[in-house]
C-alpha positions as CSV (number, residue, x, y, z in Angstrom):
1,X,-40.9,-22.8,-12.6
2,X,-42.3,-19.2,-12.3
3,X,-43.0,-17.5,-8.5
4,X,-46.3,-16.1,-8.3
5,X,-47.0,-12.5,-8.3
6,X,-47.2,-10.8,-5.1
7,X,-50.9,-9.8,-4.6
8,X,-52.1,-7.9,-1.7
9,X,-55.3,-5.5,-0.9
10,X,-54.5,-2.2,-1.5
11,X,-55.9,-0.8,1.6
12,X,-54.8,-3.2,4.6
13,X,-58.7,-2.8,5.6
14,X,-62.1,-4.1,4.5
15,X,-63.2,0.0,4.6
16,X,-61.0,3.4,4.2
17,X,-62.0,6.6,5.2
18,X,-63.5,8.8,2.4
19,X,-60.7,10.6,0.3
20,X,-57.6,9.3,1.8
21,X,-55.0,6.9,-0.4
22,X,-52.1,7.1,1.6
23,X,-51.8,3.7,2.4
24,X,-51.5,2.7,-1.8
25,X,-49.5,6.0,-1.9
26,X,-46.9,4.6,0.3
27,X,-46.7,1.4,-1.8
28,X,-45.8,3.8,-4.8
29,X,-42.9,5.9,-3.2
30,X,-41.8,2.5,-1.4
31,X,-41.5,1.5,-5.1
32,X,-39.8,5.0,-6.0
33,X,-37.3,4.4,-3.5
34,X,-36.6,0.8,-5.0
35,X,-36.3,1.4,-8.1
36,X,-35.1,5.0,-8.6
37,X,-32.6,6.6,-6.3
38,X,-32.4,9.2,-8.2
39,X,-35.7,10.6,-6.6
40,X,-34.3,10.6,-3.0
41,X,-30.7,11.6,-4.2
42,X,-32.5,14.7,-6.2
43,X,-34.6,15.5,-2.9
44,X,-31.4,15.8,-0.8
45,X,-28.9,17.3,-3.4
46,X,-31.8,20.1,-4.7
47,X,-34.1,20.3,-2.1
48,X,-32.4,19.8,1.8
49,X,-30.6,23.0,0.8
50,X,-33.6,25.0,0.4
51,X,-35.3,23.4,3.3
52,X,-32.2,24.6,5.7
53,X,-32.2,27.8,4.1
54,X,-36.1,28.7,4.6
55,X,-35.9,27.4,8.5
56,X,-32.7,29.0,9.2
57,X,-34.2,32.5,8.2
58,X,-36.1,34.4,10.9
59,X,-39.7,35.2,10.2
60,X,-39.2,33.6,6.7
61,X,-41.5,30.9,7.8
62,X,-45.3,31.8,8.2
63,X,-46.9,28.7,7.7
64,X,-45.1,25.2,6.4
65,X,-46.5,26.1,2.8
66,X,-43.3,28.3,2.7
67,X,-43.5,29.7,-1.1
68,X,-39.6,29.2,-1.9
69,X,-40.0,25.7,-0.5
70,X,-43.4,24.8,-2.4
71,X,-41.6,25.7,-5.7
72,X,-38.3,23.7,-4.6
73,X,-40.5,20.8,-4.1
74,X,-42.6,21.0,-7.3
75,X,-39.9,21.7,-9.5
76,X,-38.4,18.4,-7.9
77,X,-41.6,16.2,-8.4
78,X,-42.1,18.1,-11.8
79,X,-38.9,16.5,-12.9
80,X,-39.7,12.9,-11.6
81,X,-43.4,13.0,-13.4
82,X,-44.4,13.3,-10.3
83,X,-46.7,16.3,-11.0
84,X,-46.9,18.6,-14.3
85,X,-46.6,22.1,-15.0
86,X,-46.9,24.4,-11.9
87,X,-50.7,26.3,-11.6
88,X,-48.7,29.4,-10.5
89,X,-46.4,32.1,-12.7
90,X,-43.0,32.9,-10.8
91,X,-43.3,32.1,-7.3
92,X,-46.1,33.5,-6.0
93,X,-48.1,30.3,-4.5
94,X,-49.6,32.1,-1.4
95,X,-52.8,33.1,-3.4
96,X,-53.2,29.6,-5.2
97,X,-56.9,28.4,-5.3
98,X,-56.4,24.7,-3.2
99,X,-59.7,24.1,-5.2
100,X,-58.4,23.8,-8.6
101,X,-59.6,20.7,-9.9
102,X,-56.1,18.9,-11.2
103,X,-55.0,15.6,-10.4
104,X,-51.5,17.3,-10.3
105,X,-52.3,20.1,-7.4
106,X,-54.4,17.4,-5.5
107,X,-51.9,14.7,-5.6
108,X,-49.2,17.7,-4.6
109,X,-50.8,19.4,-2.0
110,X,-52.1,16.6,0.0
111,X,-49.2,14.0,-0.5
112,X,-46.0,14.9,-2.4
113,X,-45.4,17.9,-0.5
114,X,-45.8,16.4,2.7
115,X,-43.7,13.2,1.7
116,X,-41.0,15.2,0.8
117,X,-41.7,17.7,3.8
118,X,-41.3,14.5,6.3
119,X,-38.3,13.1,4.5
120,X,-36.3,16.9,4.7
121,X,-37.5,16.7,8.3
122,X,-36.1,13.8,9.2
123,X,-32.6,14.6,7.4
124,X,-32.4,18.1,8.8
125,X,-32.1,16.2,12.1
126,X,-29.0,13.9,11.6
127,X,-25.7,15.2,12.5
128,X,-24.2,14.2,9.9
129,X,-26.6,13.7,7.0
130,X,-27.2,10.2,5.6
131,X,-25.2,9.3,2.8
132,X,-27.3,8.6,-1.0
133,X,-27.3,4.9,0.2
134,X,-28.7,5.1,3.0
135,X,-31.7,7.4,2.2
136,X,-35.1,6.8,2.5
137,X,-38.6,8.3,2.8
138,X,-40.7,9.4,6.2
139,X,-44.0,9.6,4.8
140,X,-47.0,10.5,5.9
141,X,-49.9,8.1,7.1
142,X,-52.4,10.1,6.2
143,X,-53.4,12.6,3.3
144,X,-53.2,16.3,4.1
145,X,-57.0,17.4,3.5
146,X,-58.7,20.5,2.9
147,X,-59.8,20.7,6.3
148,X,-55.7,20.7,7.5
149,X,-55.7,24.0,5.7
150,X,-57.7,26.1,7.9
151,X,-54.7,24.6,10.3
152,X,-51.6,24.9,7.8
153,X,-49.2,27.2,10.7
154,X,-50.3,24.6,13.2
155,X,-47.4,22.1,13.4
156,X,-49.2,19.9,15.9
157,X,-51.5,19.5,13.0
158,X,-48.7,18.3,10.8
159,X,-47.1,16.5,12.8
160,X,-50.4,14.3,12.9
161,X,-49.8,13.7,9.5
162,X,-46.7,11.7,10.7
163,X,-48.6,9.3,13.7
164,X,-49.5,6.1,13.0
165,X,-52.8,5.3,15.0
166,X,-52.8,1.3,14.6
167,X,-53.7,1.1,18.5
168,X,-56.9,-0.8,18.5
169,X,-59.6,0.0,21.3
170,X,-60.3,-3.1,23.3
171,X,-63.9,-3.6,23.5
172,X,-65.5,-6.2,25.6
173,X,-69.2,-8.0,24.3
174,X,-71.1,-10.5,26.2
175,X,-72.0,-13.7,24.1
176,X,-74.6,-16.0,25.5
177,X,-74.9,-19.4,25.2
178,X,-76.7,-22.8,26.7
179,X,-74.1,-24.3,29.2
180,X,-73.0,-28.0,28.3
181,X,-75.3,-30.8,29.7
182,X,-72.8,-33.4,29.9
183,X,-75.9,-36.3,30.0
184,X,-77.4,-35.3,26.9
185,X,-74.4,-33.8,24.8
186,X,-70.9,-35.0,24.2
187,X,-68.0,-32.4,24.5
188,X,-67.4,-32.3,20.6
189,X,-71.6,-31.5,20.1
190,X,-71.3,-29.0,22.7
191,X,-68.3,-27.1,21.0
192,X,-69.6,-27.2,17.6
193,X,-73.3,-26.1,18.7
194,X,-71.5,-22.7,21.1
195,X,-69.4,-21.8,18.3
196,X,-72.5,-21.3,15.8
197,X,-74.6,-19.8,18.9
198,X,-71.8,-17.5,19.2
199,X,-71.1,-16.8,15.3
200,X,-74.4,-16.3,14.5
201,X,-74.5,-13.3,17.4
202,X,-71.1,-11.8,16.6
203,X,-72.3,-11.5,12.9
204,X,-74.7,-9.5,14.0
205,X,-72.3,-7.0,16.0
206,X,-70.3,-7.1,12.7
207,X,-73.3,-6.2,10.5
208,X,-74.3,-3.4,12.9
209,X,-70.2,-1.6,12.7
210,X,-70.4,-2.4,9.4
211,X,-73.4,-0.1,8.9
212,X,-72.5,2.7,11.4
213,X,-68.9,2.8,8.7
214,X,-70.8,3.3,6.1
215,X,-73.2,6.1,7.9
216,X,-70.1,7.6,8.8
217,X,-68.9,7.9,4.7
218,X,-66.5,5.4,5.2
219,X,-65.9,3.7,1.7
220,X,-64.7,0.3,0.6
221,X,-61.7,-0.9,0.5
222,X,-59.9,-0.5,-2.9
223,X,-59.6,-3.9,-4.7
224,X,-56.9,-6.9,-4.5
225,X,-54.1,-5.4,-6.7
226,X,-50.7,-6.9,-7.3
227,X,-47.9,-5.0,-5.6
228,X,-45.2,-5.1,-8.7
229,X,-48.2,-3.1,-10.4
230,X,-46.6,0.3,-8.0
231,X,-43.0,-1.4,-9.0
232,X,-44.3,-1.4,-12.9
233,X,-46.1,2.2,-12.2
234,X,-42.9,3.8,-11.1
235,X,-40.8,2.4,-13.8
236,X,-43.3,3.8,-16.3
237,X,-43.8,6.9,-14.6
238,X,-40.5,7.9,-13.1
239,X,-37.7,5.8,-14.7
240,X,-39.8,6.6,-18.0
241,X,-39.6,3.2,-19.4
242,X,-41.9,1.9,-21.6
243,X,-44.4,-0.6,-21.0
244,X,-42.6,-3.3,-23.5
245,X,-39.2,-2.8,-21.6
246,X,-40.8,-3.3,-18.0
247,X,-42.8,-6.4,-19.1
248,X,-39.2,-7.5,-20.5
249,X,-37.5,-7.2,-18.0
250,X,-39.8,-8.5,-15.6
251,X,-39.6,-11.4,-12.9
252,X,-42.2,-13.3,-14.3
253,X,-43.2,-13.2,-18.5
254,X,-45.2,-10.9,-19.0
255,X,-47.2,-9.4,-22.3
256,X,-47.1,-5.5,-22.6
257,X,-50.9,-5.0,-22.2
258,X,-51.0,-6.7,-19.1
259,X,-48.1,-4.0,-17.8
260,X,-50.1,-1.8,-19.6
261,X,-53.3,-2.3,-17.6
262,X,-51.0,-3.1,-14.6
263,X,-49.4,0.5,-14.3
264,X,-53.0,2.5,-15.1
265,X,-54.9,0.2,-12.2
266,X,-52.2,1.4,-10.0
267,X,-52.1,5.0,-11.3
268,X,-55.6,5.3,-10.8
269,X,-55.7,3.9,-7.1
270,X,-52.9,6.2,-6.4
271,X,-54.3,9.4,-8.1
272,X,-58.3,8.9,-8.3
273,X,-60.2,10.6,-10.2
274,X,-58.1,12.3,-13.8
275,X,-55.5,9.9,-13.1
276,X,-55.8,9.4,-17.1
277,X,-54.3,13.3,-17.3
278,X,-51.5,12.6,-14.4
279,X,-50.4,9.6,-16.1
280,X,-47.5,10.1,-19.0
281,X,-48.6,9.4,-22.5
282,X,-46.7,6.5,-23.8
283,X,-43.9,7.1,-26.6
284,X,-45.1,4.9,-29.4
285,X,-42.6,2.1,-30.0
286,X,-40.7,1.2,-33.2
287,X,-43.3,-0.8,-35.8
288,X,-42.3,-4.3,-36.0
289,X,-40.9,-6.0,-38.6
290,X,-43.5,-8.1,-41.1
């Protein structure tokens, strides 16, 4: 008997704010970290070095978007299939146009930098270092967006990046209802009739928040998605294994198109928009025998 697949909403939500997938983005380098410790292993052997070197250096830090770290960090997520070519010759990033319209240098600038910036952090810190088994990510909990960049020196500003806000606000509303009239109700009528008095006014209050989201440019929620789909995307993606070897190999039976359709559904909820030009092209496989 086969489990069931392991489905869950992308966004923890019913709405998300406008432009920010960090939530499915964490469900991709969770999957990273599962399935290829090479990624995190690479980070600390090619990267960690550079990162002590840069903040060890006086004055050699003017903003986090050091240039010698930037390039470190893409040439590390450029060799995961994590991002493409670089949009800079040598390493000159200072001058780089944050408006270029590539999947690559969006998906870079406002989450794998910061990923691995959080991670380095976080290692820089322990006395000693963790050893490969024991590393992991710190990731952010939010995208870096283009309005962070008019802040990018302002390390209060990244370390927001870092703070999870799940506190809730308590708010207190007033329900009204008609008291129980033990003489012409019993207990159970009483019940049933407050509960729909009180539905009917609380869907109201949830149809008026609702409304002031979507005023605000709140979106909705990305659609139910299975979570292997980020296992299957960073098999694919990273680990470079084609779709017919994942769907193989997987827990449950699965036919290549639907790992297929799995890992570009979870490529486009991590990337957006061009995801189709982040994604690898497929290797085609050997014909099959007639």
């Amino acid at each position: 008997m086969f489990k069931q697949s392991n489905r869950s909403r992308a966004i923890p939500g019913g709405y998300q704010a406008p432009f920010n997938r960090a939530s499915v983005r964490r469900q991709f380098f969770s999957a990273i970290k599962r399935h290829c410790s090479e990624v995190l292993d690479s980070l600390r052997a090619n990267v960690l070095p550079v990162f002590y070197r840069v903040h060890d250096t006086p004055n050699e830090l003017p903003s986090n978007f050091n240039d010698i770290l930037v390039v470190a960090t893409w040439s590390w997520a450029r060799k995961f299939h994590l991002v493409g070519d670089p949009p800079w010759a040598g390493e000159q990033v200072r001058n780089l146009p944050t408006f270029i319209p590539s999947p690559d240098v969006e998906f870079f600038f406002s989450w794998v930098y910061w990923a691995a910036y959080g991670t380095l952090q976080a290692w820089s810190q322990l006395t000693p270092p963790k050893r490969e088994e024991e590393l992991d990510w710190t990731l952010p909990c939010r995208d870096w967006n283009f309005i962070d960049w008019c802040y990018e020196s302002n390390q209060a500003v990244v370390e927001s990046l870092f703070e999870s806000n799940q506190s809730q606000l308590a708010v207190t509303h007033l329900f009204h209802y008609t008291d129980w009239h033990p003489l012409r109700e019993t207990r159970a009528q009483t019940k049933k009739r407050i509960l729909e008095e009180v539905c009917h006014q609380l869907d109201k209050k949830l149809d008026q928040a609702e409304t002031l989201f979507c005023d605000m440019g709140f979106e909705k929620a990305q659609r139910v998605t299975a979570l292997e789909h980020f296992d299957w995307l960073a098999k694919y993606q990273v680990q470079e294994l084609p779709f017919a070897k994942i769907a193989r190999h997987s827990g449950l039976v699965r036919e290549q198109k639907t790992v297929a359709h799995g890992v570009k559904s979870a490529a486009e909820l991590v990337i957006g928009p061009g995801w189709q030009h982040w994604l690898r092209p497929g290797k085609p496989g050997r014909p099959r025998k007639s």
